[in-house]
N, C-alpha and C positions, 0 to 999 in steps of 0.2 A: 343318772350320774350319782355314784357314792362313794366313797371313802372316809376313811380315818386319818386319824392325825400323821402314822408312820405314811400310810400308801400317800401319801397326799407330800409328801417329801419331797423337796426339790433338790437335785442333783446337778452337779456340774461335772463334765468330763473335760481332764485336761490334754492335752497336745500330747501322747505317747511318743517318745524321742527312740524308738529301737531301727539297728538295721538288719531287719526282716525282710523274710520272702514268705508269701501266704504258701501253705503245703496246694493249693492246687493249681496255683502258678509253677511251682516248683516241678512236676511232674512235666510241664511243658518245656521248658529251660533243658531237662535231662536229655530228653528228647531230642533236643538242638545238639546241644553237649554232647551226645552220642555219634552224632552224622547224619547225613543227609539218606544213606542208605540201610540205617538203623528205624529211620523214622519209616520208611517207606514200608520196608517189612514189618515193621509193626502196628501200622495203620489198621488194618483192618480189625484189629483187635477193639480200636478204640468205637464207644459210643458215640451218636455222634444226633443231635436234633439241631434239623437245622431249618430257618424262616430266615425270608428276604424283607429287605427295607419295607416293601408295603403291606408288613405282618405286624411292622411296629409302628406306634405314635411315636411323635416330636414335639414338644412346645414348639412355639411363633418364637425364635430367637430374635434377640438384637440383633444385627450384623455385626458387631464389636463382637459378641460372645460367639455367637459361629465362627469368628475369624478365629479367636482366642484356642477354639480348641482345634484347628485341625490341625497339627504341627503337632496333635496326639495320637497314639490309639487308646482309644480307652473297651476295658472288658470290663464286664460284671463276672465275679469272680461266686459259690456256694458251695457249701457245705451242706449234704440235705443230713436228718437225724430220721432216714429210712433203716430197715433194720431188715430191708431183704438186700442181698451185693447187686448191683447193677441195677439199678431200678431208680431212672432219671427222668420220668414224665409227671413225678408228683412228690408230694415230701415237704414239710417245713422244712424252710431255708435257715439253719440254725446260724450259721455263718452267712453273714452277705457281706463281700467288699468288691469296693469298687477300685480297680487297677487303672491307674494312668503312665503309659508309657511313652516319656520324649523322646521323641526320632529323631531329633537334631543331637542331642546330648548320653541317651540311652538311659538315664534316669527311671528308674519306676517309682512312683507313689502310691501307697495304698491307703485306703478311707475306709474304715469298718462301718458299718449302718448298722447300729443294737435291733438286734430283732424283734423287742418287744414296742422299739416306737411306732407311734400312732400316725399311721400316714394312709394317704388315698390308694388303695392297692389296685383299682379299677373301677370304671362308672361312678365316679363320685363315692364309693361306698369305701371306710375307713375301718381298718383294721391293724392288726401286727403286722408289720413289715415281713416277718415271715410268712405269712399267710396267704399273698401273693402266689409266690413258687407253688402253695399247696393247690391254691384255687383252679390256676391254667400253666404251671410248669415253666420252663424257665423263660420262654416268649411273654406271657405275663408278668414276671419277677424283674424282666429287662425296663418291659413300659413301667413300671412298677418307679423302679429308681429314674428313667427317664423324665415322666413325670412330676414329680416331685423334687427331682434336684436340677431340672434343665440340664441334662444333658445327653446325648449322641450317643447311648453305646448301642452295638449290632451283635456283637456278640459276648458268647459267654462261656466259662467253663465251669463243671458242677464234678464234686465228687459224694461219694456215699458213704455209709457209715462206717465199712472196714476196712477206706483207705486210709488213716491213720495208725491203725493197728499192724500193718502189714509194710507203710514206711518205716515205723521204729522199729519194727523186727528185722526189716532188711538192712540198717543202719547199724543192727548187734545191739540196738535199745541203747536209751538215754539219762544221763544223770542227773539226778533232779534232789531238790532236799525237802524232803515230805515230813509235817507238823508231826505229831501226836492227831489233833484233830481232821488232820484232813485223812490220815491214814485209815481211821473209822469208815470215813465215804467213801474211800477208796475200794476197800474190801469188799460193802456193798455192792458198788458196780462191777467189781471182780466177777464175781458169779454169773451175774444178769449177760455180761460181756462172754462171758466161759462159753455159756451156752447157746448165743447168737453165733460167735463165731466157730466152734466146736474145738477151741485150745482149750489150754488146762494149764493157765497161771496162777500161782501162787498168790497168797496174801502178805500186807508188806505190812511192814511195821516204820515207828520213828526215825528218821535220822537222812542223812546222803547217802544214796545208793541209784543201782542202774536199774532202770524200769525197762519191760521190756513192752510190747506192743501194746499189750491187752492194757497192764496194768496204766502204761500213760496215757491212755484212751479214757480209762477211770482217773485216772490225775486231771486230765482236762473239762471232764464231765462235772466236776464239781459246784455246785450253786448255792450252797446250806450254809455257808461259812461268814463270815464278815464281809461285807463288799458285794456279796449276794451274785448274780449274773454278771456284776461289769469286775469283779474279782477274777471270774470264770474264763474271763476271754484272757483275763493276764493269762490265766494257767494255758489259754490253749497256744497265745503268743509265746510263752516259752517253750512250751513242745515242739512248735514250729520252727522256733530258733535252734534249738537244738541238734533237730534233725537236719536243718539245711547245715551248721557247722558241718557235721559229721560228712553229710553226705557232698557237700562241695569241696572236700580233700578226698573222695573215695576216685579209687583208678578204675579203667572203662569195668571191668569185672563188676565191682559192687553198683555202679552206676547202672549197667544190665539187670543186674536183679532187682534194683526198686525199680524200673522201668516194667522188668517180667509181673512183679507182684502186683502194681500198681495201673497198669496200663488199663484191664477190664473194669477199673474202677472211678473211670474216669469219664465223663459226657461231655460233647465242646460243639460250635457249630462252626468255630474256624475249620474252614478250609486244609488239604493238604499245603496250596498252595503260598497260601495266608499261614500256616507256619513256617515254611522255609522263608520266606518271605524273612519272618522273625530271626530266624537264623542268619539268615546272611549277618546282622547285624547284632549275634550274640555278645561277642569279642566288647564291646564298649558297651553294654549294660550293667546297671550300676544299682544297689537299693536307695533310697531315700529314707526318708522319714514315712511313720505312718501315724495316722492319727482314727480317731474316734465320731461318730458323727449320730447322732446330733450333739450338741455342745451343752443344753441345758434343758433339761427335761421337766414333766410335772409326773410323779407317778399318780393314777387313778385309774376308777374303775367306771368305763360308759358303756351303760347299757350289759350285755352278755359279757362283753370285754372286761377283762378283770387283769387288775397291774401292767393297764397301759401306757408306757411311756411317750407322753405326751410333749412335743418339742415347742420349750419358750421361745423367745425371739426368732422364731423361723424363719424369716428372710435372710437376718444378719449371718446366721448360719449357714445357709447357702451360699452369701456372697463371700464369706472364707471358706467354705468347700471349695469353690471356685479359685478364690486365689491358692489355693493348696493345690489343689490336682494341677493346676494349668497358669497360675503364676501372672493370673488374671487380678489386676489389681484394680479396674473400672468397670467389674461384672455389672452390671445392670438387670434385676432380675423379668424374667416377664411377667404377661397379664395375669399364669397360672399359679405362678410363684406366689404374686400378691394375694391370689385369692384364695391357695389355700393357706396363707399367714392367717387371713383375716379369717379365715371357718377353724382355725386351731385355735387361736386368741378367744374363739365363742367359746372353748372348751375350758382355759386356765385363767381368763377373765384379763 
């Protein structure tokens, strides 16, 4: 274990107040939004890995918390930073959130998990919370957060690297107000971005102006700047917000084409029937609040791991995970909960 004075920094992430919708939620929603016989025709397009209950682990729940959450669906929600289209069986998880939807109310919450924290990803072995996804794909990435936050999800939905580039183009691109500095990085990833996806965007410069696929792909890739990676996610939460603006006034037409672009870009292991399911009950869903997880981190470097974010008080974290997703205000964590507080506490003292 080594670090310096900076990596050894302790951070605090506050309560994010935006009403968002994650871009791979959002392709599901459309879906719904479309019809019941828009989904069906375009089903076969969609990716789809799918495992049953006895693919994944559960903690030994309370009975209080098992009660607490069924009155939810929860999905694990990813972003991979694969750099072929459709290729959903392996990938850091650049994005991980965790979706919790009340069925009584239609509410959604979402929880970001920073990909760099330092958590159990499988057999005891501790890594980036990205790293999961990469290790055994998205059945790994589920027990991954099951594990370690106690809770129930079964399924998930994951997108790839050129579905955001092809939401803000289907959207006519988004207006964003880009530094002087950030515009430098921007340009950079222009190129790199040109020739993954074979467009030919231009370079931006200072000031408000409308980005269009590629380039707010390069707007959200950003990590160099002040704020470092938890800067970064601001940038990809307003991309996000942006495009769900635009795209939740577009009429069935424009809704069709991010559907058309977006569809093969998409992996889920919900069900046909476990979507309509959702649909029925589109009409009363609603965003919440989203917030950030973990709460307080230690940055360091163990072992080959380098700038691992390492989560302080990790129980206490959990049990407001808890009360956030599911409004659970007597979480009680389990046996797995306390023991890996107690093997992270070995790490930040």
């Amino acid at each position: 274990m080594k670090g310096n004075t900076k990596k050894k920094k302790m951070t605090k992430r506050k309560r994010q107040k935006f009403k968002i919708i994650g871009l791979i939620f959002l392709i599901l929603l459309l879906l719904i939004l479309l019809g019941v016989a828009f989904v069906m025709s375009k089903w076969s397009r969609l990716d789809r890995i799918t495992f049953g209950k006895r693919d994944l682990t559960f903690n030994e729940l309370p009975t209080e918390t098992e009660e607490s959450m069924k009155g939810y669906k929860t999905l694990a929600l990813f972003g991979l930073d694969n750099r072929s289209n459709g290729s959903f069986q392996s990938g850091n998880s650049d994005m991980i959130i965790v979706a919790s939807i009340n069925l009584d109310t239609g509410e959604i919450k979402m929880a970001s998990v920073y990909r760099d924290t330092y958590l159990d990803i499988g057999d005891g072995k501790f890594n980036k919370a990205n790293a999961a996804y990469n290790r055994g794909g998205p059945k790994q990435a589920v027990n991954m957060l099951n594990k370690n936050l106690d809770l129930n999800i079964t399924d998930y939905v994951s997108v790839d690297f050129n579905a955001v580039v092809d939401a803000v183009d289907a959207v006519d691109g988004i207006e964003i107000e880009v530094t002087s500095e950030e515009a430098g990085y921007i340009n950079g990833y222009i190129d790199e971005i040109n020739e993954l996806t074979k467009k030919n965007s231009s370079h931006v410069s200072a000031g408000l102006q409308t980005l269009d696929g590629v380039q707010a792909t390069a707007y959200a890739r950003i990590r160099y700047t002040a704020g470092s990676d938890f800067k970064r996610t601001e940038r990809q939460r307003m991309v996000i917000t942006e495009v769900f603006e635009k795209a939740k006034t577009a009429d069935v037409f424009t809704l069709n084409k991010i559907v058309d672009e977006m569809i093969e870009e998409v992996s889920t292991s919900l069900s046909l029937t476990e979507i309509l399911g959702l649909a029925a009950d589109a009409a009363k869903y609603s965003m919440g609040e989203n917030i950030g997880f973990p709460y307080e981190t230690k940055t360091m470097d163990i072992g080959s791991v380098t700038y691992a974010e390492v989560p302080l008080n990790f129980m206490d974290s959990v049990k407001e995970l808890h009360q956030f997703l599911f409004e659970n205000e007597e979480y009680q964590p389990s046996n797995t909960i306390e023991k890996l507080d107690a093997a992270l506490k070995g790490y930040t003292g």
